[in-house]
N, C-alpha and C positions, 0 to 999 in steps of 0.2 A: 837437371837442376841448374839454375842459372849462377852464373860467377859472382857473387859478390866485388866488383870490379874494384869500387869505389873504400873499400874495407881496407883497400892497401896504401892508401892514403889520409894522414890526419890532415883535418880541415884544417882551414885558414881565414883566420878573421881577417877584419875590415881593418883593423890598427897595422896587422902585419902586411899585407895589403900596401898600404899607404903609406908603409915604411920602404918596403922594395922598392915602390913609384919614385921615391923620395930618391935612395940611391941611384935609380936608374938617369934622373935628371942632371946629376954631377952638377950640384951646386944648384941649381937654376929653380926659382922659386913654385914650389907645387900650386898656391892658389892662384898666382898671376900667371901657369903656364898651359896649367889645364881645367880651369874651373872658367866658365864665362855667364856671362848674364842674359837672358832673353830678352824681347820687350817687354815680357810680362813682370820681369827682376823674381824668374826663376834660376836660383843659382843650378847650373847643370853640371854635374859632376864626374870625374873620369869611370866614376865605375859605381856599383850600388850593392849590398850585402844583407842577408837576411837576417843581422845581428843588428842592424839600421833600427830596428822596430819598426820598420812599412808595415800597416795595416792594408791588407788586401780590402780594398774598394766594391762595395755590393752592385754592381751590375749586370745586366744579364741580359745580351748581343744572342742574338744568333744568326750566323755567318752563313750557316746553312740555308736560310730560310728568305737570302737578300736576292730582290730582283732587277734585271736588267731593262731600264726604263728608256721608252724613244721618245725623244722632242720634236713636236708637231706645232710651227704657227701653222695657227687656218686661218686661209686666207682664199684661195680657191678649195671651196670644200670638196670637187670631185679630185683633185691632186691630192686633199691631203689623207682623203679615204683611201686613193691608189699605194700612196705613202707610208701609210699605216698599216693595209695590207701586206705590203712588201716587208714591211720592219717585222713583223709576226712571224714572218713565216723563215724570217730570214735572224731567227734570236732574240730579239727583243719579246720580253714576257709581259709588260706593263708598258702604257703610255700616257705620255703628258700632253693633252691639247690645249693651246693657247690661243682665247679667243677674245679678240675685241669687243665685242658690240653684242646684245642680243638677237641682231636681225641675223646670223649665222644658222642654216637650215640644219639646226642638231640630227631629227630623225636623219635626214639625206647621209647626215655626216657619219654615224652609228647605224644603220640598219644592215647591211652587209657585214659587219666586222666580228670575227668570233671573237667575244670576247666574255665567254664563258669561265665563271672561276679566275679570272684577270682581274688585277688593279687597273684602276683607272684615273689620271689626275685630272682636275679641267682647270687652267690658271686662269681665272677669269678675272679680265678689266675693267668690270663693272659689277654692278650689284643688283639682281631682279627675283621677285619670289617666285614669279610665273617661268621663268626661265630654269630654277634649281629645282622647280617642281614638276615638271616636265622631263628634267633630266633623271629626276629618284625614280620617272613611272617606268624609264627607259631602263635601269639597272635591273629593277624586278624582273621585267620582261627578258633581261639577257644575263638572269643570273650573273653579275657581274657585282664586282667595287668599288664603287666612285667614290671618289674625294672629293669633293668644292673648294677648293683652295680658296677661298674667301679671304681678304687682310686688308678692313679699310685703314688700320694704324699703318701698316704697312703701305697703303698706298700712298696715306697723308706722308708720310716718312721719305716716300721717291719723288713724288710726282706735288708735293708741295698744296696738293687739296684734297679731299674728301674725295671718294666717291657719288658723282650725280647722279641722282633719281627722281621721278617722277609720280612715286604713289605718297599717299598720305601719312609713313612714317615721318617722325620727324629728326631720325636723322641714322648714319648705318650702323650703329649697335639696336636702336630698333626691329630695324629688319631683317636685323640676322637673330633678336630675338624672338621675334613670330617665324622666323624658319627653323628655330630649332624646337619649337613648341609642335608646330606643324609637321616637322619630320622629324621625328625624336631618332635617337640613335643611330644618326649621318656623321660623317666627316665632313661639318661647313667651313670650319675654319683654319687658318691656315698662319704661319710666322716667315715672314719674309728673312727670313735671318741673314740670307747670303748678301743680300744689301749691305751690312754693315763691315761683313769680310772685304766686298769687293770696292769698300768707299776708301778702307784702310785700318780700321779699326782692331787692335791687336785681340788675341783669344780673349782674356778673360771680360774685355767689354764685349765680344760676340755674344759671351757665354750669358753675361748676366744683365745685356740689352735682349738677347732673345725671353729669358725667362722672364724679366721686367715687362716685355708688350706682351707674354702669353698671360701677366697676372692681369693686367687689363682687361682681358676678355673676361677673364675668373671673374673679376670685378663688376663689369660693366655688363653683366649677360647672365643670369644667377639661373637660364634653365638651359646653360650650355651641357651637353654629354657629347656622347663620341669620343672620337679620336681627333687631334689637334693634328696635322702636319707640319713639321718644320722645315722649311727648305732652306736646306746649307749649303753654303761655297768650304771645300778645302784646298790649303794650298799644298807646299812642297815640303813643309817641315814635319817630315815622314810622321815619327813617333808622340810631336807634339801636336800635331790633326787627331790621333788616335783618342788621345787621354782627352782633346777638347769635347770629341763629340760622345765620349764615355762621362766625361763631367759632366756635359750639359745633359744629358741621360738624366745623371744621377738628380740637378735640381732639380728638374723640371717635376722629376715624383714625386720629390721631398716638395716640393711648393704643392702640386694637386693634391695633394696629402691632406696638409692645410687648410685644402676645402672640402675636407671628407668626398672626396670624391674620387669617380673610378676610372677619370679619363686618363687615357693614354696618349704616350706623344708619338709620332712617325716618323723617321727621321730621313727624307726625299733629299741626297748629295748629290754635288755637282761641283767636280773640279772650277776651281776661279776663271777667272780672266785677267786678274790683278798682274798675274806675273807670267801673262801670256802675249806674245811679242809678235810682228808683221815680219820682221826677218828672222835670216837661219828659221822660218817657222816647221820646219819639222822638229826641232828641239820639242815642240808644243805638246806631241804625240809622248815623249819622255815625261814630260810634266806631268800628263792627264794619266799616264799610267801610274806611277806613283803614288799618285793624290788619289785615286779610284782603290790602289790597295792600304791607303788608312782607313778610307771611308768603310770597307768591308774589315778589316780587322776593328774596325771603332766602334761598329753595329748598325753600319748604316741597312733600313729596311730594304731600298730602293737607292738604285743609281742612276741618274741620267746622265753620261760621258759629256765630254764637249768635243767636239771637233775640231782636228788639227787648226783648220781655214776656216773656223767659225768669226775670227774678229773683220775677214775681207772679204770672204766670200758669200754669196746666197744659199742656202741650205741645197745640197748636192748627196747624192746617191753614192758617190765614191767619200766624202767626208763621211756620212752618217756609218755607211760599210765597218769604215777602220774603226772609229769610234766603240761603234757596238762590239766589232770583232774583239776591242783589246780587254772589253769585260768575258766574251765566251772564252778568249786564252786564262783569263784566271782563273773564272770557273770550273771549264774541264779540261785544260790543260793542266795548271798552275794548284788546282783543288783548295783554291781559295774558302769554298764553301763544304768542306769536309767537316771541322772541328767549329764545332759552338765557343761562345768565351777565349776567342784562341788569344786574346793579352792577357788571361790571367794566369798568375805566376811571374810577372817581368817585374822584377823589383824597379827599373826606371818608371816604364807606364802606367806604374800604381801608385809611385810618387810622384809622379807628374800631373795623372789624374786627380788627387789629394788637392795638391798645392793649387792647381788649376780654379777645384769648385769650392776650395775655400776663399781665395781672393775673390772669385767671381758671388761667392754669398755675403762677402762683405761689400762688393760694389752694390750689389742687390738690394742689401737693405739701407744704404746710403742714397739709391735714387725714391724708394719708397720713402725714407725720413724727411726726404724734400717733396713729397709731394707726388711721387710716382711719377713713370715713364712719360705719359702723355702730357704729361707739365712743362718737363724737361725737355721735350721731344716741341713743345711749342713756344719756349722760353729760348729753343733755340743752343740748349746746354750739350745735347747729344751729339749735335753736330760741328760744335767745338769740341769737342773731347775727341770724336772721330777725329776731327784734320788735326790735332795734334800728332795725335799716334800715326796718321798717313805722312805728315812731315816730319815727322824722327827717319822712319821707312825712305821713305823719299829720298835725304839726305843722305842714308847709307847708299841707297841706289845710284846716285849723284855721285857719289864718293869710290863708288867701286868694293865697296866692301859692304853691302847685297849682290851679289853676279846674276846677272841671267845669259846665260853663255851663246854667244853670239850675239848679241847688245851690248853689253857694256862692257865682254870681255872676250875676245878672241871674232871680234866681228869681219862678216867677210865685206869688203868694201865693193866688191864687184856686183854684190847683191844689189838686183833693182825690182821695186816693186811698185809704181805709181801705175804703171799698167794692167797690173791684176785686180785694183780694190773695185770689186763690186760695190762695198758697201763702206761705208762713212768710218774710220777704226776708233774714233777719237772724241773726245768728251764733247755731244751736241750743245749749242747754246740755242735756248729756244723760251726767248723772250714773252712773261705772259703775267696775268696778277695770280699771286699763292695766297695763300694764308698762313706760309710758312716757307723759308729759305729750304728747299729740298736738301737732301742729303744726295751729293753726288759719288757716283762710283767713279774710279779713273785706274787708270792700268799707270804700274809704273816707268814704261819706257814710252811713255806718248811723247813728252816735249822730244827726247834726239830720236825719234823717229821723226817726227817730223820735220827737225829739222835735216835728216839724210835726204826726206822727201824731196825737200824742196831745194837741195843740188844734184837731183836725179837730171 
């Protein structure tokens, strides 16, 4: 019979609690010493008590069921079959292919690949009927699950225009709605969400700019079904990535609800690059580990890691290795994927959760009383709101009180890296007409990186 352990001790409230804290401080003021504010102005507290009245948050994550996802541009598509291959066989369970253009030999690039009972993402940079109907004849055939990550808001939202095409819609919510007529019950659509983490944009505008462009679809697309994917950036703030992507869970129901409808969201994560640096860049492996275990306690479906040398280097077999390896240590090392719902009961992540999706339902119905996302996203409102929130952030980073350790604190000065950059690390300028000022992403240690650069 087991001990009543706990029997030998009378409980302790939250008063008594906070009187102890009290005397323990010897004078020194409780709210100013350990209470601080987020960006989001969640006040975060030394400790949290089930006499609080935290209502447990209805979510339902299963941790068990998240898979380990590889990133593929195609570009050479015999490379990036061999690549894909190799990632299969070497852990990766699902994969994400990223493909420019339609003239990409899809069969060539798929007919070799077991990809039986496998997710499958395809980020597509463009928009063609012929091209996603081609790829549904291909999933049948190989028993398999595609997704069409399809996002012209989101493209409008990066890349400052539309998606171009050439057939006689007149314009891309048309033609994603004759492909959802035409392929009923697909995954065509998809929410760029990680854009707005990686431009600077604090959680609760992630939260309720993602659910704001997903009601646009709702709206602008009335024989949408499927499943939605959301593809999210998390950062480093372990428990508060958790409750974001448990909140935005939670509206995204509560919105499809709405429209009596039975679509479901996906939630495809992917550590930042916001607060991923060119030097000390092993640091980078700590970060993405971290960020990859909220994303699986938050409920993330899928994970695609980033790698270390992703900001310098060209996609490499020793980067993608470590990457994928540090999700198979959590998996069956670490048994990340053991317990379903594993944050419920944390009285922090359930008030955090709370506070997170109520601020973010009230930002929500604020850009709808203005006229919805897409107004404000052409009005040019979203993108002042982002660089607000990226220059508070910035400022701390400036200031030394955001750290990212070896950049702005504890840097090694012997480090030189102009020699390694394969690839460009730094916000491109690439002059062109829009129809809307793009929302740009930037990492926060770009300006004194470049300038160590440029006394290498």
């Amino acid at each position: 019979m087991a001990t009543p352990l706990f029997d030998n001790f009378n409980p302790v409230s939250s008063k008594q609690w906070k009187q102890q804290i009290q005397f323990e401080l010897d004078g020194a003021d409780y709210n100013e010493t350990l209470i601080w504010n987020s960006p989001e102005d969640i006040q975060v507290k030394p400790f949290y008590h089930n006499d609080e009245d935290i209502e447990p948050v209805e979510v339902t994550t299963k941790a068990t069921d998240f898979k380990i996802c590889q990133n593929i541009f195609v570009h050479d598509v015999s490379k990036s079959v061999e690549r894909a291959s190799d990632s299969l066989k070497r852990g990766a369970e699902s994969l994400r292919f990223t493909i420019e253009d339609d003239t990409i030999d899809i069969e060539k690039l798929l007919q070799n690949l077991d990809l039986k009972n496998r997710n499958v993402y395809f980020n597509l940079n463009f928009i063609s009927i012929d091209f996603v109907k081609k790829l549904n004849a291909i999933s049948k055939q190989k028993n398999a699950t595609f997704y069409y990550t399809i996002d012209p808001i989101g493209q409008l939202a990066k890349d400052g225009n539309w998606f171009s095409f050439t057939t006689k819609e007149k314009n891309n919510f048309e033609t994603l709605e004759i492909l959802s007529k035409e392929i009923p019950n697909t995954s065509l659509i998809s929410i760029n969400a990680g854009l707005y983490q990686n431009a600077g944009a604090n959680m609760v505008q992630q939260i309720a700019y993602t659910v704001a462009h997903a009601n646009e679809y709702f709206n602008r697309i009335p024989s949408i079904n499927g499943t939605i994917v959301l593809q999210i950036s998390v950062g480093t703030n372990y428990f508060f990535e958790i409750a974001k992507l448990r909140a935005l869970r939670l509206l995204f129901n509560l919105i499809a609800t709405e429209y009596n409808s039975n679509i479901e969201c996906h939630l495809l994560v992917s550590p930042t690059k916001r607060n991923k640096t060119l030097y000390d860049y092993n640091v980078n492996m700590l970060r993405t580990t971290t960020e990859c275990m909220s994303a699986i306690i938050g409920g993330a479906d899928a994970i695609a890691n980033l790698p270390y040398d992703a900001l310098y280097h060209k996609d490499n077999e020793f980067g993608d290795r470590i990457a994928r390896n540090q999700l198979l240590i959590l998996k069956n090392e670490s048994y990340f994927d053991k317990v379903n719902n594993p944050a419920d009961g944390s009285y922090y992540i359930e008030s955090l959760t709370k506070q997170l999706a109520e601020k973010a339902l009230t930002l929500f119905k604020d850009i709808e009383a203005n006229g919805g996302f897409l107004k404000l996203l052409n009005e040019g409102t979203i993108k002042r709101r982002i660089q607000e929130s990226a220059d508070k952030e910035q400022e701390l980073f400036d200031s030394k009180k955001e750290i990212l350790l070896g950049t702005n604190k504890y840097p090694n000065k012997e480090d030189k890296m102009k020699h390694d950059l394969e690839l460009f690390p730094f916000v491109k300028i690439k002059p062109r007409k829009t129809l809307i000022t793009p929302i740009i992403e930037k990492r926060l240690s770009e300006k004194l990186e470049q300038e160590r650069l440029a006394l290498e």
